[in-house]
N, C-alpha and C positions, 0 to 999 in steps of 0.2 A: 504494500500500500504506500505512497505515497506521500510526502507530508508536505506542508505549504509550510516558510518560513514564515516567521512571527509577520517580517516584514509584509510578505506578500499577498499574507489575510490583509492586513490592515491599508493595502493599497500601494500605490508606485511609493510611496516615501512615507518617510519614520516621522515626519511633520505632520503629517495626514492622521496618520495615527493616534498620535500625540494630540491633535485636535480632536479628534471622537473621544477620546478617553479624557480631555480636559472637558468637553461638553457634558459627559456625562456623570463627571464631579461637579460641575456647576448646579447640573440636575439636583442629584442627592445633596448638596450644602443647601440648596432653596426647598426643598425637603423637611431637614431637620430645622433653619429656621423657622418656617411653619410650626412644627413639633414643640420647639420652644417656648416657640410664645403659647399654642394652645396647652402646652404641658402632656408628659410620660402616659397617660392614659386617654389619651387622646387616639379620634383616626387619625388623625397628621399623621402622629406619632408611630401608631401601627403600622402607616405607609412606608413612613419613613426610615423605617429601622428594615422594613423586609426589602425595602429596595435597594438601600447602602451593603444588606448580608447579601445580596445575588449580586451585586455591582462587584466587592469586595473578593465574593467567593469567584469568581468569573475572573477576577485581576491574579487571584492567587494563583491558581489553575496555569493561567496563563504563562505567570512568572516562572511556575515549577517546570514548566515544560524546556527539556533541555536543546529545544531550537532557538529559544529566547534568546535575544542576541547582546540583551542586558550582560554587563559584569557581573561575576559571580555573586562580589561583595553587594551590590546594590538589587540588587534579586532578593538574595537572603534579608537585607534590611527591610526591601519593601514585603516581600512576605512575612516579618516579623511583626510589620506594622498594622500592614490587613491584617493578622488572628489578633492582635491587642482590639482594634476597633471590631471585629464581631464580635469578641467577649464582651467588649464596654456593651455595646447593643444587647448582647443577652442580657445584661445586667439592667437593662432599660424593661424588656419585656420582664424580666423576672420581679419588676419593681423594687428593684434595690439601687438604683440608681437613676438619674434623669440629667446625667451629664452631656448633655447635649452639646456645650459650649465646648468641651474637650474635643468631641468630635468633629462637630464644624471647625475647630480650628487645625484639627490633622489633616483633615481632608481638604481644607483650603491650604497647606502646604502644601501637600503631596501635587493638588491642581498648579499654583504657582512655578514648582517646579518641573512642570511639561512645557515648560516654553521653550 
C-alpha cells in the first residue's frame, strides 16, 4: 500500500498546511471562548471540548506517524502537549476543572507558531 507524505495530504506546500491547521485552531480557540464565558457545563462547553479532543487527537495521530517530516524533538513536544490539553478537557467534562483560559492560551501558541 502506498502512503502519501504528510506533505502531500496537506497539498503542494507545508504553508498550505500550516494554514488548515492554523484555521482550524482558530476554530477551536472561538470554541472555548464561547465555553468560557457560558461556563464548564454549558453546550458551548460540551462542543467545545469534543471538538479540541478530535482536533487534538487527529494532530497527535498525525505527529506519531513516522512520515511526518517534523523533527523528532518537536513531534515529541507537540504530542506531549496535545495528551496535557485532552487530559485538561477531561478534567473539564469530569467537572473538576473549567480551565479554559489555560487552554485557549496553549492552543493560541501552538496556532501562532504555524506561521
Amino acid at each position: 500500500m502506498y502512503r502519501y507524505s504528510y506533505a502531500e495530504i496537506l497539498g503542494d506546500s507545508g504553508v498550505e498546511g500550516r494554514g488548515d491547521e492554523r484555521l482550524a485552531l482558530d476554530h477551536v480557540i472561538e470554541l472555548l471562548n464561547a465555553a468560557q464565558a457560558n461556563g464548564p457545563q454549558s453546550p458551548e462547553a460540551a462542543q467545545a471540548v469534543l471538538q479540541l479532543q478530535k482536533l487534538w487527537g487527529f494532530l497527535i495521530r498525525d505527529l506519531a506517524d513516522p512520515h511526518n517530516e517534523l523533527a523528532d524533538a518537536l513531534r515529541a513536544n507537540l504530542i506531549s502537549i496535545g495528551l496535557w490539553i485532552i487530559k485538561e478537557a477531561d478534567q473539564i467534562v469530569q467537572e473538576r476543572s473549567a480551565n479554559f483560559a489555560g487552554l485557549i492560551e496553549v492552543n493560541r501558541t501552538i496556532r501562532d507558531g504555524l506561521m
